[in-house]
DRENVOKOL-423545 format. One line per field, with one value per residue (C-alpha): residue number from 0; chain; x, z, y. Coordinates in steps of 0.02 Angstrom, whole numbers, plus 50000, padded with zeros to 5 digits. Layout:
BEGIN
i <- [NUM | ...]
ch <- [A | ...]
u <- [X | ...]
w <- [Z | ...]
v <- [Y | ...]
! end
This chain:
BEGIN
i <- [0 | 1 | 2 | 3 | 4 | 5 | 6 | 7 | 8 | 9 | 10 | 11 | 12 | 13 | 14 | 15 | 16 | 17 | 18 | 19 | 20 | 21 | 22 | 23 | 24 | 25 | 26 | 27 | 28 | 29 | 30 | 31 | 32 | 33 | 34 | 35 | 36 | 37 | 38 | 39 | 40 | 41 | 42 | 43 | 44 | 45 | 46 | 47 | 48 | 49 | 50 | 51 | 52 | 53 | 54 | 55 | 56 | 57 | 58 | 59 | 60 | 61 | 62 | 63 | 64 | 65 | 66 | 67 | 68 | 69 | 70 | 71 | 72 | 73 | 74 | 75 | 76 | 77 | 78 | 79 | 80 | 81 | 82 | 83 | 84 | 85 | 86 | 87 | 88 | 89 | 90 | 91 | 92 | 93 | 94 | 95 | 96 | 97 | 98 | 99 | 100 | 101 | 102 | 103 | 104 | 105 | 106 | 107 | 108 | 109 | 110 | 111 | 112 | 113 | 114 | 115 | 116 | 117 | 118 | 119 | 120 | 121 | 122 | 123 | 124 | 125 | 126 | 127 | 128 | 129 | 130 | 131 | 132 | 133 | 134 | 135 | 136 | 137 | 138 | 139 | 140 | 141 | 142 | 143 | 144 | 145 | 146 | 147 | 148 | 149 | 150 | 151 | 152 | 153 | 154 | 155 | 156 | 157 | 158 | 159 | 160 | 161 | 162 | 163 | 164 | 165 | 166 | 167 | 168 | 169 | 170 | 171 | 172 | 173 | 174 | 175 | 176 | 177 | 178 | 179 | 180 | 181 | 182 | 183 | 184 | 185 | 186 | 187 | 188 | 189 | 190 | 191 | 192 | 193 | 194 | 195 | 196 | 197 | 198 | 199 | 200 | 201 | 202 | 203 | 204 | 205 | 206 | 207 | 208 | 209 | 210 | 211 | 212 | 213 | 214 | 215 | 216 | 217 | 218 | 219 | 220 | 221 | 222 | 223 | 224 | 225 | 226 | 227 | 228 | 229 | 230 | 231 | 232 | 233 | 234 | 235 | 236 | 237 | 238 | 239 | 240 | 241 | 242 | 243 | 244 | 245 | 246 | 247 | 248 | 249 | 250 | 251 | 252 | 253 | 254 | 255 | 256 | 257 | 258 | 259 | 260 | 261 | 262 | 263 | 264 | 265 | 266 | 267 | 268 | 269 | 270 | 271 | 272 | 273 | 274 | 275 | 276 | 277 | 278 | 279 | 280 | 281 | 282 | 283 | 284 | 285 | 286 | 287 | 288 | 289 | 290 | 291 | 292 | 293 | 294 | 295 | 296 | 297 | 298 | 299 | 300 | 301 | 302 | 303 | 304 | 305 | 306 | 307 | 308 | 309 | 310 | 311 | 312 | 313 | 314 | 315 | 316 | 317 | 318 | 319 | 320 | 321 | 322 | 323 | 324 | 325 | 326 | 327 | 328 | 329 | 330 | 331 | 332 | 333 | 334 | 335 | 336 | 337 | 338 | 339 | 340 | 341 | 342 | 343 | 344 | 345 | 346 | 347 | 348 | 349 | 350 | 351 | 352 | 353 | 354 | 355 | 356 | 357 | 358 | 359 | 360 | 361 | 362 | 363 | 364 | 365 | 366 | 367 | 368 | 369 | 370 | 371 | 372 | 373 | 374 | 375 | 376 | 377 | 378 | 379 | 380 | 381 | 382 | 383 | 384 | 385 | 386 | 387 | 388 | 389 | 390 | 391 | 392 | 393 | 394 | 395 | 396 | 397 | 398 | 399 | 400 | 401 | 402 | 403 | 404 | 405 | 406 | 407 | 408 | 409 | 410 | 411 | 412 | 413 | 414 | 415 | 416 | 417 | 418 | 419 | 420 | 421 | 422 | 423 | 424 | 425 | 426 | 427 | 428 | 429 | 430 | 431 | 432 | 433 | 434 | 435 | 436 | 437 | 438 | 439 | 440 | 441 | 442 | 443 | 444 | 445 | 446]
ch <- [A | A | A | A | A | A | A | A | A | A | A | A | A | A | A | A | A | A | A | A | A | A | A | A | A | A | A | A | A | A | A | A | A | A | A | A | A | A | A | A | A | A | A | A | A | A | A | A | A | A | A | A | A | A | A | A | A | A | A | A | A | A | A | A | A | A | A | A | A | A | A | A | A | A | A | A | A | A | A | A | A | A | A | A | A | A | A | A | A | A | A | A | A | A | A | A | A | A | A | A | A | A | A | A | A | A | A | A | A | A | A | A | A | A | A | A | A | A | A | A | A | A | A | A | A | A | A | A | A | A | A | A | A | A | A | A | A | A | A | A | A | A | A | A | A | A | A | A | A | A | A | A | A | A | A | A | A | A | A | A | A | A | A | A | A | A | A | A | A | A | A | A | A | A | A | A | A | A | A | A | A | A | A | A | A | A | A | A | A | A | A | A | A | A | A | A | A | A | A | A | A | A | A | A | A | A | A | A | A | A | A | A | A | A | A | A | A | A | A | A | A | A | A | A | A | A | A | A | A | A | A | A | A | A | A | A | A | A | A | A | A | A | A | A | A | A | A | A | A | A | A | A | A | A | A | A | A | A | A | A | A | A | A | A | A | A | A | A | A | A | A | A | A | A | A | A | A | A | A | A | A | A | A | A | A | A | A | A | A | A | A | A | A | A | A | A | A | A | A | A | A | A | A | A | A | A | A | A | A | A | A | A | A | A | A | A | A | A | A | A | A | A | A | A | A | A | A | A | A | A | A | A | A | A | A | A | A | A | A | A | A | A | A | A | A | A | A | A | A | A | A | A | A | A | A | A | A | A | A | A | A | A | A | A | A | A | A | A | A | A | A | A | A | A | A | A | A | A | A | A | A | A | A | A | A | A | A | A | A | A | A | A | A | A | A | A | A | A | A | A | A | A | A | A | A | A | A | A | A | A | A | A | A | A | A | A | A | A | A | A | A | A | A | A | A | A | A | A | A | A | A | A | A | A | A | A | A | A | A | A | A | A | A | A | A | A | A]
u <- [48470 | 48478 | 48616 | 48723 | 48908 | 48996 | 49187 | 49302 | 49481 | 49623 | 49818 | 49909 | 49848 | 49913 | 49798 | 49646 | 49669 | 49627 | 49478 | 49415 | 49448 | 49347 | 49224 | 49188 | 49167 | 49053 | 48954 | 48946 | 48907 | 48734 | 48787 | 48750 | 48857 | 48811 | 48925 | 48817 | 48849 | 48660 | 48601 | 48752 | 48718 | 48898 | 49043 | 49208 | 49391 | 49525 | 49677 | 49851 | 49993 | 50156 | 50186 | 50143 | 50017 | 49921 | 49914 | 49832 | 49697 | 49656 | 49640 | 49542 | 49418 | 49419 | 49332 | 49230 | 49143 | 49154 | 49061 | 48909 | 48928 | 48903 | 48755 | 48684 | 48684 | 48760 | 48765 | 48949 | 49114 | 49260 | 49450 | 49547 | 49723 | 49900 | 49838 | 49748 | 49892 | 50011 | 49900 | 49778 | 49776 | 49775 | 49647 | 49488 | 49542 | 49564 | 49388 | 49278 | 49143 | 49291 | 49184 | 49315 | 49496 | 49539 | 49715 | 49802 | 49825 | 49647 | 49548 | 49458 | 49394 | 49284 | 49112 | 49129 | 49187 | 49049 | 48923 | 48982 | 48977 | 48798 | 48756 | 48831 | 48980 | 49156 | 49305 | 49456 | 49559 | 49741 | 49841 | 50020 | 50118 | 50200 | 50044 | 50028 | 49945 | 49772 | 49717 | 49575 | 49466 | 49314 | 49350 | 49225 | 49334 | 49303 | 49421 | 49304 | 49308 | 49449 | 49596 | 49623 | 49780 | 49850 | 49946 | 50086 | 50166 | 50142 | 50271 | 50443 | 50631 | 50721 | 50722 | 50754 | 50778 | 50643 | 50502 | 50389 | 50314 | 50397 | 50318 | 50129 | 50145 | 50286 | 50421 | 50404 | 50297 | 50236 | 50066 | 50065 | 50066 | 49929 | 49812 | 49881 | 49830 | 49659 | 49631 | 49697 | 49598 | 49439 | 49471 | 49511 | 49329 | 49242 | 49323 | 49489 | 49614 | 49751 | 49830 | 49949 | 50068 | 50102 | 50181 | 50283 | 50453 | 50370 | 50560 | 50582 | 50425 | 50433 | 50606 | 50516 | 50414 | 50508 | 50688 | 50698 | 50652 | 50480 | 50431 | 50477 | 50394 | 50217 | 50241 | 50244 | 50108 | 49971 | 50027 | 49936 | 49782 | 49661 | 49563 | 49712 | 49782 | 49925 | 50002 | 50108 | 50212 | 50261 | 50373 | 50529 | 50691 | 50820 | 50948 | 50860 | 50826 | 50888 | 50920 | 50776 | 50653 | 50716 | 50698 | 50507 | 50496 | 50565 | 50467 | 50314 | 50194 | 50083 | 50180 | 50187 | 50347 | 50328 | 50436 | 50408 | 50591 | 50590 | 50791 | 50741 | 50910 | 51066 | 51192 | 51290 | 51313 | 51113 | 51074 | 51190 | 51120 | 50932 | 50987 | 50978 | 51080 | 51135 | 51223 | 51229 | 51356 | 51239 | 51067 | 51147 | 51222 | 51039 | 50953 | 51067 | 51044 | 50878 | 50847 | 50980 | 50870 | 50687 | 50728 | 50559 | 50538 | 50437 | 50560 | 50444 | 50542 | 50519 | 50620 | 50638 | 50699 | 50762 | 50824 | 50908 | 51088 | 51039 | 51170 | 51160 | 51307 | 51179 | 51028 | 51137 | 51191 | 51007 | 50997 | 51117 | 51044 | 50901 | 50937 | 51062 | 50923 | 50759 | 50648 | 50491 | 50388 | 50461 | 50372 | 50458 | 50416 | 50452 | 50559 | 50433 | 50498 | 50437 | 50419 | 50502 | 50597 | 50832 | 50803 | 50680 | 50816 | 50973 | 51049 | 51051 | 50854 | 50803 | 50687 | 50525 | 50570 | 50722 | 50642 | 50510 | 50631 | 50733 | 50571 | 50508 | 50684 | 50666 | 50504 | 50532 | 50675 | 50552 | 50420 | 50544 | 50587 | 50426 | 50350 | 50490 | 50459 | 50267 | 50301 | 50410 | 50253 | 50185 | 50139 | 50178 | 50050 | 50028 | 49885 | 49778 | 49640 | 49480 | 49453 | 49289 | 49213 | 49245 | 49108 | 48995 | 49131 | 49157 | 49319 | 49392 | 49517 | 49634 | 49785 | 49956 | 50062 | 50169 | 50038 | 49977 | 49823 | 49794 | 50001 | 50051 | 49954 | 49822 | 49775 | 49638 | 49554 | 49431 | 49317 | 49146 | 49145 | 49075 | 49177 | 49154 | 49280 | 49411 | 49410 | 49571 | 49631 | 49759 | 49783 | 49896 | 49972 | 49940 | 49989 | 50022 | 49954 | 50088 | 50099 | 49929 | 49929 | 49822 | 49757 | 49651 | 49591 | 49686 | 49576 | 49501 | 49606 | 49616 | 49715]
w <- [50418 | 50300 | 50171 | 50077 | 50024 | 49883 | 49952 | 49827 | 49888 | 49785 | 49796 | 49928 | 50063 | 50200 | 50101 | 50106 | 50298 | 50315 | 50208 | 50321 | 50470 | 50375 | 50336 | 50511 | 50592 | 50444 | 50488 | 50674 | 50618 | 50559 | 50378 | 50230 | 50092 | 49907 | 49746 | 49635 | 49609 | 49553 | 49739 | 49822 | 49924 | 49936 | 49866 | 49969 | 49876 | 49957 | 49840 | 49803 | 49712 | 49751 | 49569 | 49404 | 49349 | 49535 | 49538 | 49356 | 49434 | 49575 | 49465 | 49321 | 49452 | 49540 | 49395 | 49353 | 49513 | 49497 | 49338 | 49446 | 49610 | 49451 | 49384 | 49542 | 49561 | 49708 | 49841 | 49921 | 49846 | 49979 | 49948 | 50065 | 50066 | 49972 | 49843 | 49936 | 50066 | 49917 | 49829 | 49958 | 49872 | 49692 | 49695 | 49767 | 49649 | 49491 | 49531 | 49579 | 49623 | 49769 | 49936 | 50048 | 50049 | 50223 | 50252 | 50264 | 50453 | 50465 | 50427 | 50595 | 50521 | 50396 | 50479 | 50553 | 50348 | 50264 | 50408 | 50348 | 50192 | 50178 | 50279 | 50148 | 50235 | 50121 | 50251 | 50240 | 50377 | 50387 | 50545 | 50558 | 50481 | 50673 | 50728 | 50824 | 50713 | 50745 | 50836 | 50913 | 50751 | 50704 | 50524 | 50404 | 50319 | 50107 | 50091 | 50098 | 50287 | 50281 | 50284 | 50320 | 50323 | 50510 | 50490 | 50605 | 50555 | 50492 | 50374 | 50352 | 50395 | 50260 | 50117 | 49992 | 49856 | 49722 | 49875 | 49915 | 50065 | 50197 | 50137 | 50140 | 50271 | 50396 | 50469 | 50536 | 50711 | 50795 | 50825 | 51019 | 51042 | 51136 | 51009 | 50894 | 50978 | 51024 | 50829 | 50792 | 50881 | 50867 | 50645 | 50709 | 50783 | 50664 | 50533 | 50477 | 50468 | 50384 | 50447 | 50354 | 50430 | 50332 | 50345 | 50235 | 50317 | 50438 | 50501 | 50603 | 50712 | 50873 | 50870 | 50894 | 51049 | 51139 | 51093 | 50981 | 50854 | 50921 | 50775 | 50815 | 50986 | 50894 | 50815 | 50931 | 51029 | 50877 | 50862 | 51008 | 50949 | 50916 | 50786 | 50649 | 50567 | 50431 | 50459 | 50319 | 50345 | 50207 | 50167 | 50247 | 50203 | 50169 | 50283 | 50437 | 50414 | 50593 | 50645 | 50792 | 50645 | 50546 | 50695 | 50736 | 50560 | 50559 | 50736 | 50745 | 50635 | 50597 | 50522 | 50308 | 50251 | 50145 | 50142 | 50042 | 50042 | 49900 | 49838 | 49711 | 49623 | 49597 | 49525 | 49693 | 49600 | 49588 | 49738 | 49817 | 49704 | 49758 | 49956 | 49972 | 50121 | 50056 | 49903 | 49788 | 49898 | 50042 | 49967 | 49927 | 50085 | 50133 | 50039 | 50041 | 50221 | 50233 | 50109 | 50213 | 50358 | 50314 | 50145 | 50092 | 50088 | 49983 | 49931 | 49833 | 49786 | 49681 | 49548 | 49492 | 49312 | 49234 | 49366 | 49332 | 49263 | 49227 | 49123 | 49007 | 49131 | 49272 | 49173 | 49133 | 49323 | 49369 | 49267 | 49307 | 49494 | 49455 | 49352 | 49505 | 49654 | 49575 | 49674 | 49677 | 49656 | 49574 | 49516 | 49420 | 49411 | 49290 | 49377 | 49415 | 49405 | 49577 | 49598 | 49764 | 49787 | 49753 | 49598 | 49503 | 49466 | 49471 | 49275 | 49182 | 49179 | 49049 | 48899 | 48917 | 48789 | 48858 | 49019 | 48946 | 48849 | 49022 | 49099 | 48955 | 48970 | 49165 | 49147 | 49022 | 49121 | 49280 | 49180 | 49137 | 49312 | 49379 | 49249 | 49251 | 49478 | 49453 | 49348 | 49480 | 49594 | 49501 | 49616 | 49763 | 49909 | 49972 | 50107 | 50019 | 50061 | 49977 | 49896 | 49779 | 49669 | 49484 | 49389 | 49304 | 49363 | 49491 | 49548 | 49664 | 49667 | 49805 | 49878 | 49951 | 50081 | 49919 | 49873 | 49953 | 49870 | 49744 | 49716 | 49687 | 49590 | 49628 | 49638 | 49544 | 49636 | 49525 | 49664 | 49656 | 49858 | 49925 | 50025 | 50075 | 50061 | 50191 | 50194 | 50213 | 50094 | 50064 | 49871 | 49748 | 49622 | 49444 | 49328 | 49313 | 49193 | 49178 | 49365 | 49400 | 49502 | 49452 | 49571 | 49647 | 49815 | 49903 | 50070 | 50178 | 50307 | 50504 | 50637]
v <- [50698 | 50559 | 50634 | 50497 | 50525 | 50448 | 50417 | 50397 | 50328 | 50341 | 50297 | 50202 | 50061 | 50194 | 50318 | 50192 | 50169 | 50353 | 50341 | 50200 | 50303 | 50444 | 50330 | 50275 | 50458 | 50497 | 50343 | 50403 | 50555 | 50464 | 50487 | 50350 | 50309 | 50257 | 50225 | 50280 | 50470 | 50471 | 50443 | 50552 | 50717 | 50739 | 50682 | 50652 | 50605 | 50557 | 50591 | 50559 | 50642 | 50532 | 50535 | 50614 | 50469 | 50478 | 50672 | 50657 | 50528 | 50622 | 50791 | 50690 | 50624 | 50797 | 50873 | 50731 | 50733 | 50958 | 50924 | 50834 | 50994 | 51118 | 51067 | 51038 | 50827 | 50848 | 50966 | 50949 | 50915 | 50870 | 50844 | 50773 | 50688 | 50706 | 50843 | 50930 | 50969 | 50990 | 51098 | 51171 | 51346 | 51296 | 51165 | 51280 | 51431 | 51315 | 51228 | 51318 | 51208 | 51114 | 51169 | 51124 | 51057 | 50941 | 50904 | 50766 | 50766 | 50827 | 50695 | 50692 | 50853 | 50765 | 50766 | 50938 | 51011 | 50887 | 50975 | 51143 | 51141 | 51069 | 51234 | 51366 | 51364 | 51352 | 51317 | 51207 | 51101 | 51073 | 51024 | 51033 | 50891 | 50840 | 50823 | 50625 | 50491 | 50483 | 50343 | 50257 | 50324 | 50197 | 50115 | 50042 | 49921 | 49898 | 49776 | 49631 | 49609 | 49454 | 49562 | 49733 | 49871 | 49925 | 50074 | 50085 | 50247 | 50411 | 50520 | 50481 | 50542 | 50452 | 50619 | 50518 | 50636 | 50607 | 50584 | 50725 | 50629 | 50700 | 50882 | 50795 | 50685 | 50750 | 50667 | 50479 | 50468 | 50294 | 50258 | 50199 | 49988 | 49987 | 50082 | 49952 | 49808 | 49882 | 49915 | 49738 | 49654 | 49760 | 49716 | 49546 | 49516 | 49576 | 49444 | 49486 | 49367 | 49440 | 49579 | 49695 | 49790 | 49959 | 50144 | 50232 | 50143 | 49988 | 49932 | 50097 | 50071 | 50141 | 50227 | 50403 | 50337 | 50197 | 50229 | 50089 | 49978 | 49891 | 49810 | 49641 | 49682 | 49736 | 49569 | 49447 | 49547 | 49524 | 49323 | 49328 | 49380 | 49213 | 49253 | 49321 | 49177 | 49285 | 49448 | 49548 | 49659 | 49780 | 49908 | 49846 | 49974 | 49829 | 49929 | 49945 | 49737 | 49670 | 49503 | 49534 | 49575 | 49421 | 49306 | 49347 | 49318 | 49149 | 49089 | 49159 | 49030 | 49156 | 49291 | 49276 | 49228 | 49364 | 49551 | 49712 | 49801 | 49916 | 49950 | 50047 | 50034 | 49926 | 50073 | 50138 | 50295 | 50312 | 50247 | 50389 | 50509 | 50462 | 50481 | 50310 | 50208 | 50048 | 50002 | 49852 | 49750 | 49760 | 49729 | 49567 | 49538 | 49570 | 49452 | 49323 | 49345 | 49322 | 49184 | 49061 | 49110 | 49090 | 48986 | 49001 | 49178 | 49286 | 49439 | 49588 | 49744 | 49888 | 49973 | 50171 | 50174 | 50332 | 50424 | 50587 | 50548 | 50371 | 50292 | 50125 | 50060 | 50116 | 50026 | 49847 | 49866 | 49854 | 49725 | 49596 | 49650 | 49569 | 49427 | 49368 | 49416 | 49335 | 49404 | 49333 | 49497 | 49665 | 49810 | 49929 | 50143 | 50263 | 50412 | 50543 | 50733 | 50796 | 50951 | 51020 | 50896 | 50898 | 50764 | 50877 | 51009 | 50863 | 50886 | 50712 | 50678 | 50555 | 50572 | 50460 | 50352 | 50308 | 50276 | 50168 | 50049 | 50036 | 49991 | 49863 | 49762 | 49761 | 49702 | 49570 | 49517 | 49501 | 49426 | 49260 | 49256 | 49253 | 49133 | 49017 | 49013 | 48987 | 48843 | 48763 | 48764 | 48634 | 48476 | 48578 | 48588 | 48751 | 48845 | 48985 | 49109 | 49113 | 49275 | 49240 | 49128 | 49148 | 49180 | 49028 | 48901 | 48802 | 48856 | 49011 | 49147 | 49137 | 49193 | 49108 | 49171 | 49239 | 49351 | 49510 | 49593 | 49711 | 49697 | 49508 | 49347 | 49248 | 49053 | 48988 | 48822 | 48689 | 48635 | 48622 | 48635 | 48784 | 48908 | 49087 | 49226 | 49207 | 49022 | 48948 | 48788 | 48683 | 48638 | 48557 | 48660 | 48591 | 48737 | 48922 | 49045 | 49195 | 49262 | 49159 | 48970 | 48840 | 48697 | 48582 | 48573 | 48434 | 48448 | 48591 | 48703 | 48628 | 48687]
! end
């Protein structure tokens, strides 16, 4: 058997760690894998449907690649992932040419389906959603080999009331330290050196298992693996931000100073209305908290605007939130209308329009904050990773500690040295383009 799959991984980080892990079993399972639908036996998509724009891209590719199964270019067509447990039924009887739908706490599923379904056979897998992580899978990684995504959770408990994760994923369960550590350092010899920490809610880690949080635990544990040189961690709920957590933060060299903690509003009244747990007095005391701590501290949050009941107080609340926070990343989301979850029938919801001005003056707003703070980086010496070299020229895209990929900016360094991806740096900030840093290499990374 020499068949070759075309994967196609769409959505999240979390969701991409799952096509890795479905990745690997295939390639155990002495599969091949191509990107070129020309060349594929079989086509495998991982999917997502966290919000309207997501669920369109996973059913837009879904037929793209159905069009290729029905005129015969291929011979298997897989779904897997978030739409396919949210819409298991729907999905195989409105296309047709879908040979089998995998769950998403069925992944380990994938060779045994693909096997199936190469041999007539049409049959889907779904697990139940408090089923344990799965751990201990082989990953190919296809993020570059220099960093790489170690989930630490599955699912979540927090309800928040626009979510539909908990209904696709399950309720929040630890993946065991030690299978941790062994998958850190098995990505760690084979090249990465950034690691980043992610699950739907990273702060809560090992409550379900050990009776507590062990986050700050799992921390210091990977500082002491030799080969990783930064670890992120992302996806920090601001309330569930401990002093313990802060500390590690602070001490440990190697850990960014860098945190994802999405607030997703400033109103009180919305936040209560979204199921949130904090309100506007303590994301500041948060904040505040944690910039007099680690003062130079990468903050990244993200925004929902246009929640149902959504007022113009509630929108210039937001606002002035920002403008007195700064934070040095922000990403901002039009309110999705979820089905099955409480804020899809909640009275109040907003017309698009509305939502889209709400989210242009956000984003403007951002935009002069985050201009005006990579300006002030001018003359300023900082240590970045080598990500590529830019085409034709001699200089290089990297990364800062500020900067997590695919999500934040990126550094662009004139050198006519050669480096290779994963290089560390140090250079002198001369400029900034928009979100984008400009330097020059002052001298190269030693330890």
């Amino acid at each position: 058997m020499n068949k070759k799959v075309m994967f196609i991984s769409l959505g999240c980080d979390k969701n991409l760690v799952d096509s890795e892990q479905m990745l690997g079993l295939l390639a155990e399972g002495g599969y091949t894998f191509t990107d070129d639908e020309r060349k594929a036996d079989a086509v495998v998509i991982n999917t997502c449907c966290f919000i309207n724009d997501a669920k369109q891209e996973s059913i837009d590719t879904i037929l793209e690649m159905a069009e290729l199964r029905k005129n015969g270019d291929i011979e298997a067509l897989i779904v897997a992932g978030c739409l396919a447990e949210r819409y298991r039924e729907e999905i195989q009887k409105e296309i047709e040419e879908v040979d089998a739908v995998i769950g998403t706490m069925a992944i380990d599923e994938i060779v045994r389906t693909l096997q199936d379904v190469l041999s007539g056979k049409r049959e889907n897998h779904y697990q139940s959603l408090d089923r344990k992580p799965l751990a201990g899978l082989r990953r190919v990684v296809t993020t570059g080999g220099h960093f790489a995504y170690l989930k630490i959770a599955e699912g979540c408990d927090k309800h928040c009331t626009y979510c539909i994760i908990p209904r696709i994923r399950g309720g929040f369960r630890s993946v065991p330290m030690d299978s941790l550590l062994k998958e850190a350092r098995e990505l760690a010899a084979g090249g990465v050196k950034e690691l980043i920490l992610v699950a739907q809610e990273t702060t809560l880690y090992g409550m379900d298992l050990y009776g507590r949080k062990a986050l700050p635990e799992l921390l210091h544990r990977l500082c002491e693996i030799d080969d990783l040189y930064w670890i992120r961690i992302l996806y920090c709920y601001p309330e569930e931000i401990d002093e313990e957590l802060i500390q590690v933060i602070k001490e440990e060299k190697k850990i960014c100073h860098y945190l994802d903690l999405p607030v997703q509003h400033a109103s009180d009244r919305i936040l209560k209305r979204m199921g949130r747990r904090t309100n506007r007095e303590e994301l500041t005391r948060i904040v505040d908290h944690l910039r007099e701590e680690i003062p130079d501290i990468c903050l990244r949050t993200t925004l929902i605007t246009g929640f149902p009941g959504e007022t113009q107080e509630d929108h210039e609340t937001m606002m002035d939130f920002v403008a007195e926070m700064a934070f040095d990343r922000l990403g901002v989301f039009l309110y999705s209308q979820e089905e099955d979850t409480p804020a899809a029938v909640m009275d109040g919801q907003i017309p698009e329009k509305v939502k889209e001005e709400r989210y242009g003056e956000l984003m403007a707003l951002q935009q002069e904050i985050a201009f005006e703070a990579a300006a002030d980086m001018k003359n300023q010496v900082v240590t970045a990773m080598i990500e590529g070299r830019v085409s034709d020229e001699d200089a290089y895209v990297a990364r800062t500690y500020k900067d997590a990929p695919n999500v934040d900016g990126f550094l662009f360094v004139n050198t006519d040295r050669d480096f290779m991806t994963g290089d560390f740096v140090h250079v002198r900030i001369t400029g900034s383009h928009e979100y984008d840093l400009i330097g020059e290499l002052e001298d190269e990374f030693t330890e």
